[in-house]
C-alpha positions in Angstrom: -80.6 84.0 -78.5 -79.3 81.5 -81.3 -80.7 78.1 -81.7 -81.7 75.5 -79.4 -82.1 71.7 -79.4 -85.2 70.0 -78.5 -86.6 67.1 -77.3 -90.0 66.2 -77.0 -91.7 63.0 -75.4 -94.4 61.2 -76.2 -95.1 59.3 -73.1 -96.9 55.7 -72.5 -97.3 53.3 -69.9 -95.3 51.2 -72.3 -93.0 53.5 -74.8 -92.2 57.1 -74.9 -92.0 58.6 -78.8 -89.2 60.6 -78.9 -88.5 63.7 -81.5 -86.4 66.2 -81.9 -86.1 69.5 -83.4 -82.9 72.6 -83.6 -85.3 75.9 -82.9 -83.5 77.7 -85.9 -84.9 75.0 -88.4 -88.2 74.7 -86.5 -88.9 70.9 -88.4 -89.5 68.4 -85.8 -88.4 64.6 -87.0 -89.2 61.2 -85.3 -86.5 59.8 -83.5 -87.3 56.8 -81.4 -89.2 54.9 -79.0 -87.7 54.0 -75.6 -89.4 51.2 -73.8 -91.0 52.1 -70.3 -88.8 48.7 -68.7 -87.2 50.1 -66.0 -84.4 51.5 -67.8 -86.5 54.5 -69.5 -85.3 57.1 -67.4 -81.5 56.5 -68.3 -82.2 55.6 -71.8 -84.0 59.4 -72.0 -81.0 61.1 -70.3 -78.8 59.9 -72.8 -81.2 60.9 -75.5 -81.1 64.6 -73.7 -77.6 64.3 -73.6 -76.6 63.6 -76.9 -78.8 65.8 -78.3 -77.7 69.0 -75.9 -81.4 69.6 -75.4 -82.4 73.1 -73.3 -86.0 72.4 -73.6 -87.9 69.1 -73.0 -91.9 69.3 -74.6 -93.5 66.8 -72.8 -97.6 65.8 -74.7 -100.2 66.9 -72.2 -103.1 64.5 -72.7 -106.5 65.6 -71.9 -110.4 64.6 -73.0 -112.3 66.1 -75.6 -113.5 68.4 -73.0 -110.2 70.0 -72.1 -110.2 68.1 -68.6 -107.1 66.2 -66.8 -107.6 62.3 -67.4 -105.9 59.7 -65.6 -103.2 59.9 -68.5 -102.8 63.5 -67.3 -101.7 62.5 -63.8 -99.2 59.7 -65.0 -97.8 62.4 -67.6 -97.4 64.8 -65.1 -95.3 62.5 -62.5 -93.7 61.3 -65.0 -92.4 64.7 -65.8 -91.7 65.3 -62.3 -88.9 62.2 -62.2 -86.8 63.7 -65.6 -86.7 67.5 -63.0 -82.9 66.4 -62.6 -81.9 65.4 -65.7 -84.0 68.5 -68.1 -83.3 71.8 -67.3 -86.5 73.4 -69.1 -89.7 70.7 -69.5 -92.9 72.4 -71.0 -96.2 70.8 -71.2 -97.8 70.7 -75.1 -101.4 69.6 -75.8 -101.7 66.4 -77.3 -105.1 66.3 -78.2 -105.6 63.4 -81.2 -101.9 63.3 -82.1 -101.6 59.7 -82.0 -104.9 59.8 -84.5 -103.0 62.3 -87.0 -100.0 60.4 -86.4 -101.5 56.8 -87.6 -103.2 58.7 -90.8 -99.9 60.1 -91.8 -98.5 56.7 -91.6 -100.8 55.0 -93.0 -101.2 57.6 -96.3 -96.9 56.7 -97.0 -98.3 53.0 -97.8 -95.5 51.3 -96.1 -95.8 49.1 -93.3 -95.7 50.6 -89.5 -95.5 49.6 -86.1 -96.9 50.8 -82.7 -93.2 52.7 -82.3 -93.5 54.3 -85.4 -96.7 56.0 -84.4 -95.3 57.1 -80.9 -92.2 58.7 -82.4 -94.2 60.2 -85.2 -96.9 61.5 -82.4 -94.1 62.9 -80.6 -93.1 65.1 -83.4 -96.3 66.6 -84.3 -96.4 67.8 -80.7 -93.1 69.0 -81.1 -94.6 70.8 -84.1 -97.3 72.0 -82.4 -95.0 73.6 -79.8 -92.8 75.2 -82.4 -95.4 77.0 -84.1 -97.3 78.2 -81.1 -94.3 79.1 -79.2 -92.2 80.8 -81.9 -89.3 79.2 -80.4 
């Protein structure tokens, strides 16, 4: 099947991490932070673009429980608007990413911004999805 490019997302009411990963290395990297402004939608298709991505992992918050939260709802519509512009999205669990993202951050001893920790949550889902997946 060769390799593949992917993008995964992050998403916020106020940025969307972005990271991305080639299936035949199977290392997801940070990439960015798009703003939710208005403009986010166009800012991600160009993202998708660029990057020739088949498959869009989009982080499915839930509670400790394992139940939808309103976070869930807003993810999932969210997905529902990039339909047109990703061929493939698949939900990954996010459960305490941004957590483990901030403590990796914070153990480089170099300062770090609210971005930084979206882009870098963004990519440990992305992880996540390319170990469980076998992609």
């Amino acid at each position: 099947m060769g390799s593949q490019n992917i993008v995964c997302l992050d998403v916020g009411e106020k940025r969307i991490g972005v990271a991305v990963a080639d299936s035949a290395v199977r290392i997801a990297v940070p990439f960015d932070t798009v703003d939710v402004d208005g403009d986010e939608l166009a800012s991600l298709a160009k993202i998708i673009i660029d990057q020739d991505a088949k498959v869009i992992v989009i982080g499915y918050p839930r509670n400790q429980s394992g139940e939808p939260t309103a976070q869930t709802h807003y993810v999932e519509d969210f997905a529902k608007t990039l339909q047109d512009i990703a061929p493939d999205i698949v939900f990954q669990d996010e459960s305490l990413t941004s957590v483990l993202a901030e403590q990796r951050l914070a153990s480089h001893n170099r300062p770090y911004t609210k971005s930084d920790i979206d882009a870098q949550a963004a990519a440990i889902i992305l992880q996540d999805y390319l170990e469980a997946s076998g992609v």
